[in-house]
N, C-alpha and C positions, 0 to 999 in steps of 0.2 A: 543498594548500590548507588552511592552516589555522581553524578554526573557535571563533568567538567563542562561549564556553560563559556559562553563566547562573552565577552564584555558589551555593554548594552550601548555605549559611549561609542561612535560611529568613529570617531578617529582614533579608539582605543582597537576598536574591531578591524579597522581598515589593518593596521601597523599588522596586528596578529595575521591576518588573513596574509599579507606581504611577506610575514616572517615564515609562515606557511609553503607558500610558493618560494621562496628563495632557500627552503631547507634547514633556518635558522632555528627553527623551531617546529614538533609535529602537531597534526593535529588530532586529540585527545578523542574530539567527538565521535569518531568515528563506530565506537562499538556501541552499539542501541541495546544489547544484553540478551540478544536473539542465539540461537543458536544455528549457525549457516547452513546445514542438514536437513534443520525441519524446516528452515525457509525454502530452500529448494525444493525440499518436497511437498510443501506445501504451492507453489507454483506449479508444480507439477500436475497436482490433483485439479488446481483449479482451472488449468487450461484444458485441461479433459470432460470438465464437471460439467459446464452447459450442453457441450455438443450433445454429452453421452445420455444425458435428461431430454434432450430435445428429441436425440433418434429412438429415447423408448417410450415415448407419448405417442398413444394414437392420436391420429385427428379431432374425434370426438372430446378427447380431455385437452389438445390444445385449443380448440374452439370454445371449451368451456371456461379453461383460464381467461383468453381471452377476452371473453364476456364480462367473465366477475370481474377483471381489471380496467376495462372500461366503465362498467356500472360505476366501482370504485372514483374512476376519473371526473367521471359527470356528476357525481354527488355531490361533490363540492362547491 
């Protein structure tokens, strides 16, 4: 899929971006080739994804991660 890029030339850019907002012209870039569904649902999953890890770790394996992730820190 090829992708409609913006002109590199700052006063070519400017004009497009003007022509944008006054409605003269749209703008092309807007579709990144995502599908809006599983973006959605993929936000979805991920604002769930920490808490739901966090309340099924005991104590014990959060104190262990942790640990390794400081060890990690300090190693360097």
């Amino acid at each position: 899929m090829a992708k409609n890029k913006r002109p590199t030339d700052l006063n070519q850019r400017a004009k497009s971006i003007v022509d944008i907002a006054t409605g003269e012209s749209e703008d092309t870039n807007l579709d990144n080739g995502k599908n809006p569904a599983a973006v959605a649902l993929g936000k979805l999953g991920g604002k769930k994804g920490g808490r739901a890890r966090a309340n099924s770790l005991t104590p014990e394996r959060r104190a262990e991660i942790a640990k390794k992730a400081a060890a990690k820190r300090w190693k360097k």
